[in-house]
C-alpha positions in Angstrom: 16.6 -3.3 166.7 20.5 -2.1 166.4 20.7 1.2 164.7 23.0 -0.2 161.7 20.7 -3.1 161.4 17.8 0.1 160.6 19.7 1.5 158.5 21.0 -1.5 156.1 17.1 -2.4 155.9 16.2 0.8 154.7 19.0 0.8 153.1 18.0 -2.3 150.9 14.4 -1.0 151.0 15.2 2.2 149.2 17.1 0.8 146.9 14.4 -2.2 145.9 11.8 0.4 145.7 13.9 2.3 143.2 14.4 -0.4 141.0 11.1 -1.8 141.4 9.3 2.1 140.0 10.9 0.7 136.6 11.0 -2.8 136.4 9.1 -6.0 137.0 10.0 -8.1 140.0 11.2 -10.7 138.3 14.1 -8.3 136.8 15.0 -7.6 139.9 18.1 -8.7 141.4 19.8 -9.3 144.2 22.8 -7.8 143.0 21.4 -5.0 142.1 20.1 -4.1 145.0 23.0 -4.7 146.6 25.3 -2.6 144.6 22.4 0.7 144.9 22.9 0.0 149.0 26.0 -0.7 149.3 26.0 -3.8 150.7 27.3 -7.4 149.7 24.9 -10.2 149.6 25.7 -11.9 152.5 24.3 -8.7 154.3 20.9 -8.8 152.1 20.3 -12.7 152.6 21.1 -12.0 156.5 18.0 -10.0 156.6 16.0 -11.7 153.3 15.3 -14.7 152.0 15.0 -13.5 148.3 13.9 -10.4 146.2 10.5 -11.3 146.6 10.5 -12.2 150.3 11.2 -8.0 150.6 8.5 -7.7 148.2 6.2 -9.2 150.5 7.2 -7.6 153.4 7.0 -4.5 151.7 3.3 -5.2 149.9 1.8 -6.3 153.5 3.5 -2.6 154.9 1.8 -0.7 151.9 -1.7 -2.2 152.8 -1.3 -2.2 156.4 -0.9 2.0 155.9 -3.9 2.2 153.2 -5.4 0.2 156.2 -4.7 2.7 158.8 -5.5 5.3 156.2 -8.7 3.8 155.4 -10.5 5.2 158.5 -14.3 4.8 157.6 -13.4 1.1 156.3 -16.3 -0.2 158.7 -19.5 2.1 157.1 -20.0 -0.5 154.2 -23.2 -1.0 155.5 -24.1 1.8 157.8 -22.8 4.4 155.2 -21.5 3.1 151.8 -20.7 6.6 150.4 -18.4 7.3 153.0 -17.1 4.3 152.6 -16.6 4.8 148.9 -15.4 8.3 149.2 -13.0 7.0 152.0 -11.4 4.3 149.7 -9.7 6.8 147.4 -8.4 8.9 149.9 -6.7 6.2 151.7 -5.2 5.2 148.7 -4.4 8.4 147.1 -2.6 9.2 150.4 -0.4 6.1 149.7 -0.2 6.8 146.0 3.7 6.7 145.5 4.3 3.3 147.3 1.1 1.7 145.8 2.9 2.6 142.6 6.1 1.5 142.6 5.2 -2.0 144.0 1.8 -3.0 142.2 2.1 -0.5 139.2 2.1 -3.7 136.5 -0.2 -5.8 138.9 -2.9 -3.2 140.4 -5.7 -6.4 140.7 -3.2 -7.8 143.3 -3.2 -4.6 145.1 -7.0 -4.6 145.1 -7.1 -8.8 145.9 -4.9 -7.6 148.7 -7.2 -5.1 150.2 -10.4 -6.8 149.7 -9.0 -9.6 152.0 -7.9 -7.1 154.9 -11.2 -5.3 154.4 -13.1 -8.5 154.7 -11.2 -9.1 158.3 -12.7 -6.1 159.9 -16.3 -7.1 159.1 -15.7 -11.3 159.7 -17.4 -12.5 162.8 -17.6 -16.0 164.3 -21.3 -16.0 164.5 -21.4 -15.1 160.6 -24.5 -16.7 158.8 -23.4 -17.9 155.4 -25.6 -15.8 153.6 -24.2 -12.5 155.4 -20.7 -13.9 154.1 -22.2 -14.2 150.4 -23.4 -10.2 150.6 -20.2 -9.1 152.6 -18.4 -10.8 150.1 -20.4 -9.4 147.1 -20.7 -6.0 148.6 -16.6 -5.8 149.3 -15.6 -7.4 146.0 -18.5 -5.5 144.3 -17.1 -2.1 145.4 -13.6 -2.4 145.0 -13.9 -4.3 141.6 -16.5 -1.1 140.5 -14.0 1.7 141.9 -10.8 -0.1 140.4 -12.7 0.4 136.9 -14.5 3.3 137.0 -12.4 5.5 139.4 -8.5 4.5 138.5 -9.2 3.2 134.6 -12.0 5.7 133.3 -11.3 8.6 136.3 -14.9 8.7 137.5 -15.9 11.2 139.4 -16.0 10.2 143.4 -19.1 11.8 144.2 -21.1 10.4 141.2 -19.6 6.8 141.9 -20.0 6.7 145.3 -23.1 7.8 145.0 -24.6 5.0 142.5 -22.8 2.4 144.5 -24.4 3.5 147.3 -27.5 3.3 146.0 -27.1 -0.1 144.8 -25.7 -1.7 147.9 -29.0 -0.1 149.9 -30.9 -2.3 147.0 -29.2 -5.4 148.0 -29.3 -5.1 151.6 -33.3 -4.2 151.2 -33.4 -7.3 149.9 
């Protein structure tokens, strides 16, 4: 990619994400962001369809890092409480993006992981009840730590821990 083409997207990019800290998307505009970058709107639309097509691309970046960061994503099973103690950290080391773009909307954020979570554990050869407990097991974590861990600031160790515990329960089963 050019050099000034780089630079104009980050450009655009830094100047969406500063807007976006303190507003809702849908107060964002294109004008805006243009006047923060420096750019006229002919540039932005060159590289964007809209404010939200950015969004996107931006959202999908964000969880592609919590993804990378997310390093013991695949021990639901073999080891929930690294797996629940891995979660945080991987989010915690993307805190500031998270923020700005899913600060009024955090159950998209955790929507959003859930699904790219899901991928790494999918097989062809899937039974249908080993989708229903992957499902329930993914969906049961996240929606647990979402509550207890980022609304009521549980402690890791004690909720990784209990989750744990229960997910060794279900799979008994």
């Amino acid at each position: 990619m050019d050099l000034r083409v780089r630079k104009t997207k980050k450009a655009i990019k830094e100047a969406f994400l500063y807007l976006r800290n303190n507003n809702a998307l849908e107060k964002i505009k294109v004008k805006d962001i243009c006047e923060i970058s420096m750019i006229n709107k002919t540039t932005f639309y060159k590289h964007y369809e809209d404010v939200y097509a950015l969004s996107n691309e931006l959202e999908k970046q964000a969880i592609s890092q919590v993804m990378d960061a997310f390093v013991t994503k695949n021990e639901i099973f073999n080891n929930p409480v690294l797996f629940l103690k891995g979660l945080p950290d991987a989010l915690n080391t993307n805190r500031e993006i998270l923020y700005r773009l899913f600060h009024d909307n955090f159950d998209k954020l955790f929507v959003f992981l859930e699904k790219e979570i899901k991928q790494c554990y999918i097989v062809s050869e899937m039974t249908e009840q080993e989708y229903i407990l992957l499902t329930f097991a993914i969906g049961g974590a996240l929606h647990t730590m979402r509550i207890l861990k980022f609304e009521r600031n549980c402690d890791d160790d004690l909720l990784a821990g209990r989750i744990a515990e229960i997910m060794e329960k279900i799979r008994e089963t």
